[in-house]
PAGU-580088 format. One record per residue (C-alpha): residue in three letters; x, y, z. Coordinates in nm, 4 decimals. Layout:
! residues N
+------+----------+----------+----------+
! resn !        X !        Y !        Z !
+------+----------+----------+----------+
!  ala !        X !        Y !        Z !
...
+------+----------+----------+----------+
END
This chain:
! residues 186
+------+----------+----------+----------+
! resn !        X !        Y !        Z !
+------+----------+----------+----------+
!  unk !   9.6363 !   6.7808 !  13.4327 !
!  unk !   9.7838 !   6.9275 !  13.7727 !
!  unk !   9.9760 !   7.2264 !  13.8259 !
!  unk !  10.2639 !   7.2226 !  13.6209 !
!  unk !  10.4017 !   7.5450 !  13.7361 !
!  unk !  10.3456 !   7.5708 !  14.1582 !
!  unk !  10.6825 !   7.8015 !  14.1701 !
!  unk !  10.8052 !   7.9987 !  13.8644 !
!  unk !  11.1350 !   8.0323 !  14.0227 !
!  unk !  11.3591 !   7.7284 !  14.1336 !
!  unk !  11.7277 !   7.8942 !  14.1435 !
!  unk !  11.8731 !   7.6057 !  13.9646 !
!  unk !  11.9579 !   7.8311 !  13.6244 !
!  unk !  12.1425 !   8.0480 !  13.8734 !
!  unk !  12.5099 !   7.8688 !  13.7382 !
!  unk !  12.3673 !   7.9411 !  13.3732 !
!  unk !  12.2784 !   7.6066 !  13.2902 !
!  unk !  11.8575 !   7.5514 !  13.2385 !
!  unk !  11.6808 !   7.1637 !  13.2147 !
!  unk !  11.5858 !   7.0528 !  12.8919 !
!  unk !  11.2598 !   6.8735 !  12.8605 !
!  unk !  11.4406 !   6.4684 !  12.9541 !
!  unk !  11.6048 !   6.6174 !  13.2523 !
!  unk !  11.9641 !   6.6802 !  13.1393 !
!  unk !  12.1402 !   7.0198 !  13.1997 !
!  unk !  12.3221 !   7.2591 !  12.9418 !
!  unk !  12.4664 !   7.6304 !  12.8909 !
!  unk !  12.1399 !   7.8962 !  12.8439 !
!  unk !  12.3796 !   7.9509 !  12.5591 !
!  unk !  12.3792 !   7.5890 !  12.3990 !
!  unk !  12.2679 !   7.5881 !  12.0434 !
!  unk !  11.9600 !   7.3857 !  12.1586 !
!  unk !  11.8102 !   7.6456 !  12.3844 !
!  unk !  11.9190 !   7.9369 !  12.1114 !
!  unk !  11.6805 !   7.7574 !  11.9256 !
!  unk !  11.3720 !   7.6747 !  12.0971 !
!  unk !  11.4256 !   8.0195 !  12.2587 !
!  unk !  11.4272 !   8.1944 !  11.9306 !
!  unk !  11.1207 !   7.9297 !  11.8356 !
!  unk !  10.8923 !   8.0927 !  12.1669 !
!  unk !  10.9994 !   8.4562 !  12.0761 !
!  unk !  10.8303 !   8.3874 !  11.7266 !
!  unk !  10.5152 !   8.2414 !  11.9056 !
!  unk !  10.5141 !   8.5437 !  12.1651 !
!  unk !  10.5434 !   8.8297 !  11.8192 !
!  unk !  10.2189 !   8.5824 !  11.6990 !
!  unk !  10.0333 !   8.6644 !  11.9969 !
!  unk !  10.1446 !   9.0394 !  11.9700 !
!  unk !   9.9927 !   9.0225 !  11.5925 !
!  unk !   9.6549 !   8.8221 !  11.7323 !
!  unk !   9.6272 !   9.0851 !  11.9531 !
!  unk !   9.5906 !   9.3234 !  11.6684 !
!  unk !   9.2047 !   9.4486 !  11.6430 !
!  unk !   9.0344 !   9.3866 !  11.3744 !
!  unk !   9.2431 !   9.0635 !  11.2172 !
!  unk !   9.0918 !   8.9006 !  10.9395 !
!  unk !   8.8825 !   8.5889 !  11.0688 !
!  unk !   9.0836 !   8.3029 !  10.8679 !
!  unk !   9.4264 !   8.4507 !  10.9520 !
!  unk !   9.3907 !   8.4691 !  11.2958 !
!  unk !   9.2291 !   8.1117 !  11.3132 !
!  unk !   9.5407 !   8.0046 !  11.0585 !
!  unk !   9.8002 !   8.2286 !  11.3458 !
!  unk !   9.6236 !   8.0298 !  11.6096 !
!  unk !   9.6886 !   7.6835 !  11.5197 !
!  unk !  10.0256 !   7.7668 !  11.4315 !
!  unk !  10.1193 !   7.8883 !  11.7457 !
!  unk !   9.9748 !   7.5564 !  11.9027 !
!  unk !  10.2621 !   7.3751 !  11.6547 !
!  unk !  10.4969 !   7.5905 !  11.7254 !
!  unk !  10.4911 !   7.5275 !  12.0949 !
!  unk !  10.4799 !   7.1537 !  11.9547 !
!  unk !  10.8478 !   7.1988 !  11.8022 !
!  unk !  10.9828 !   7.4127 !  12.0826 !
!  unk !  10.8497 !   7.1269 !  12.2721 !
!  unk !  11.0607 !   6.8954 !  12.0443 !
!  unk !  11.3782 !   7.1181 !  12.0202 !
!  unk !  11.3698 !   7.1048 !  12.4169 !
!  unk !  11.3297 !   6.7396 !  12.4210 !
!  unk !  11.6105 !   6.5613 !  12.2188 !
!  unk !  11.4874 !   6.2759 !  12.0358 !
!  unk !  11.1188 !   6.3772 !  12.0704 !
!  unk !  10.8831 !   6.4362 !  11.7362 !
!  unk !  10.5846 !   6.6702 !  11.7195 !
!  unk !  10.6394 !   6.8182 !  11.3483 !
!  unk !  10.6241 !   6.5863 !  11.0285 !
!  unk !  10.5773 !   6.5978 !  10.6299 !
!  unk !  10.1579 !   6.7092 !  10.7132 !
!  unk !  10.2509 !   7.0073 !  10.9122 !
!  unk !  10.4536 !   7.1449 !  10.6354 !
!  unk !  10.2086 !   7.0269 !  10.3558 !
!  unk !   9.9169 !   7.2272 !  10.5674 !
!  unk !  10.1307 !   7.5549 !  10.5792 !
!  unk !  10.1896 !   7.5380 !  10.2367 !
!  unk !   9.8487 !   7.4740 !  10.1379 !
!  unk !   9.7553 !   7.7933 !  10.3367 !
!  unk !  10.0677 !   7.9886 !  10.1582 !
!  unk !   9.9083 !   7.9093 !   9.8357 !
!  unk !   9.5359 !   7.9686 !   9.9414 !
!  unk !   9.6775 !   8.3352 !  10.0684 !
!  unk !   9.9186 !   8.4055 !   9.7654 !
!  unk !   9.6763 !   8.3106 !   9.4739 !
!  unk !   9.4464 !   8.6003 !   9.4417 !
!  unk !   9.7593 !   8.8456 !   9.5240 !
!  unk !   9.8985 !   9.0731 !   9.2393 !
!  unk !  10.2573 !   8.8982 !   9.1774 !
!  unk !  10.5616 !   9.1036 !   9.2875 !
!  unk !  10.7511 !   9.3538 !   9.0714 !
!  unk !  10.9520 !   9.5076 !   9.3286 !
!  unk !  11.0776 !   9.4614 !   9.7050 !
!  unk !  10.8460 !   9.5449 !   9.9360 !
!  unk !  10.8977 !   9.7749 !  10.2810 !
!  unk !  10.7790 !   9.5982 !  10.5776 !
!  unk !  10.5108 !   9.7915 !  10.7248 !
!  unk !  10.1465 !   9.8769 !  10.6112 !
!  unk !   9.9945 !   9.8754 !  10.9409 !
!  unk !  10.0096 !   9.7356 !  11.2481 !
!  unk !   9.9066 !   9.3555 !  11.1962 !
!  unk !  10.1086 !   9.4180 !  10.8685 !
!  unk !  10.4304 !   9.5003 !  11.0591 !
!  unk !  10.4147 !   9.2460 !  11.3316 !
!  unk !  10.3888 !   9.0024 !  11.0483 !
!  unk !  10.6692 !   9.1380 !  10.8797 !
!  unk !  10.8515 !   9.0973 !  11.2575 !
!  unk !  10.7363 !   8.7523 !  11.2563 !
!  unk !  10.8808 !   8.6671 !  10.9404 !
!  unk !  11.2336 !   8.7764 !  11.0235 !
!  unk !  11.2128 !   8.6376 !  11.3956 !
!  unk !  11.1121 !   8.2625 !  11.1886 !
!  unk !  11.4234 !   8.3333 !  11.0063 !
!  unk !  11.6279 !   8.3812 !  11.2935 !
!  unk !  11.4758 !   8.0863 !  11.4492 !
!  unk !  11.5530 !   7.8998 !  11.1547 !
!  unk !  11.9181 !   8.0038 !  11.1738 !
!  unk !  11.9691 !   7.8625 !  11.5211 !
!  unk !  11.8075 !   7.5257 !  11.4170 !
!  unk !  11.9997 !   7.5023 !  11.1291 !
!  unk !  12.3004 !   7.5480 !  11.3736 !
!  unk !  12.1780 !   7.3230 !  11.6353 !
!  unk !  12.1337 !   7.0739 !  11.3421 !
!  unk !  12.5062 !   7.1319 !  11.2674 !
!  unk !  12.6131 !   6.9485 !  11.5913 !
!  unk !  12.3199 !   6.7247 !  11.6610 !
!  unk !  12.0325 !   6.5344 !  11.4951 !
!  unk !  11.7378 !   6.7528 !  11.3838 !
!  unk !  11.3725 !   6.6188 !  11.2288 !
!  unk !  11.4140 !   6.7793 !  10.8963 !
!  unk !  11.0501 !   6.8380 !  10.8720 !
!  unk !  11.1185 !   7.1864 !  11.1942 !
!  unk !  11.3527 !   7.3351 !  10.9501 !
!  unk !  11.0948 !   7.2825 !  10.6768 !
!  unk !  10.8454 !   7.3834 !  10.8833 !
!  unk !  10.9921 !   7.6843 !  11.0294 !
!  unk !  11.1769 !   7.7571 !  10.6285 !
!  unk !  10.7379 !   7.7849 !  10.5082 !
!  unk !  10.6699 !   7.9326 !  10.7996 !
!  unk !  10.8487 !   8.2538 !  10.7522 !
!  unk !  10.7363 !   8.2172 !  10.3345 !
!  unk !  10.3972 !   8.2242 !  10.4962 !
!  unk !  10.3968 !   8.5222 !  10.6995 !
!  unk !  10.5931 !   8.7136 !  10.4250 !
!  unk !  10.2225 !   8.6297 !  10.2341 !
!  unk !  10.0276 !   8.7066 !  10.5232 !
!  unk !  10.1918 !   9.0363 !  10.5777 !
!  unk !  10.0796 !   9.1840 !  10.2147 !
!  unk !   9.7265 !   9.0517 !  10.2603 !
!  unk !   9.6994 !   9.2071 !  10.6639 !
!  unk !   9.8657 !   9.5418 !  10.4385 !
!  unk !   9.5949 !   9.5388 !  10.1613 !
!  unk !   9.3422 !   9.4855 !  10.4401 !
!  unk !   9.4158 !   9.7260 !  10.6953 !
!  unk !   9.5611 !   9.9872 !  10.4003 !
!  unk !   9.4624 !   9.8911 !  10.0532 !
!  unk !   9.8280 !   9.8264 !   9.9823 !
!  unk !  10.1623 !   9.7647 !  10.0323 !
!  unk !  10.5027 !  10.0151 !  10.0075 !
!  unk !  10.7413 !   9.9109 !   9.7388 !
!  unk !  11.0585 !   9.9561 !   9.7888 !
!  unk !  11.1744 !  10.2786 !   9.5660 !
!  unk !  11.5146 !  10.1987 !   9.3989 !
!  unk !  11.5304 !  10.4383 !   9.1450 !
!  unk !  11.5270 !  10.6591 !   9.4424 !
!  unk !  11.8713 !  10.8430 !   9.4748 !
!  unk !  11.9829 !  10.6273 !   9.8170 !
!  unk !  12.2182 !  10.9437 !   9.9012 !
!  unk !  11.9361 !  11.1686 !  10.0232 !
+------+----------+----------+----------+
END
């Protein structure tokens, strides 16, 4: 494969419109670009977790691959009528979410995100997959949507919810529970 990128700038978003992947032009604002953008600011808060020292070996190789698919299904949000995600990506992340949640204790209370560094980020990740979710669910409001991203991207934030009390346990030997019998008025 050639260069792809020669010039990073091109002055053609200048009017606030940006190319989608088959050439046509919308609003940076469209609900389509809200959600593949939302979909690359969960990949870039991955790669601020991989960058964590110390990660566990089979989360970061998990983190890893998913980043690959989620490039796959901004690649497919950008590209109207293209498929990357089906039924075996979601099936794999859910095999992984049970693998992860198994030997946890179950949960009695809400937990704080936190716990550590790899621990928060994951806890970041989880609520930027939401938020990514969101916009494809509005996206899918106006136009056609492969139900297996918002399945995807729905496990997906499950997973990293999971993945954010094993990176606590790891890096702290636990996780903070949320305290409400704690008087909330100081």
């Amino acid at each position: 494969m050639g260069n792809r990128l020669s010039k990073i700038y091109t002055r053609t978003g200048d009017d606030g419109t940006t190319g989608l992947g088959d050439g046509t032009r919308v609003p940076k604002d469209s609900a389509r670009v809200e959600a593949y953008g939302t979909t690359d600011e969960l990949n870039s808060v991955l790669g601020v977790l991989l960058a964590v020292p110390g990660l566990p070996g089979p989360v970061s190789t998990l983190l890893t691959e998913v980043q690959h698919e989620l490039f796959d299904l901004g690649g497919e949000l950008c590209i109207p009528g293209h498929l990357a995600i089906t039924a075996a990506h979601v099936a794999r992340l859910e095999k992984a979410l049970d693998d992860f949640n198994d030997p946890l204790p179950p949960l009695k209370e809400f937990i704080l995100p936190g716990g550590g560094p790899a621990a928060a980020a994951c806890h970041l990740g989880r609520t930027v997959a939401r938020r990514a979710e969101r916009r494809v669910w509005a996206l899918a409001r106006t136009e056609t949507v492969n139900p297996d991203v918002l399945r995807y991207l729905n496990r997906l934030s499950d997973l990293l919810f999971v993945l954010a009390r094993v990176l606590a346990r790891h890096e702290r030997g636990t996780e903070v529970l949320w305290r409400h019998d704690r008087d909330p008025r100081g």
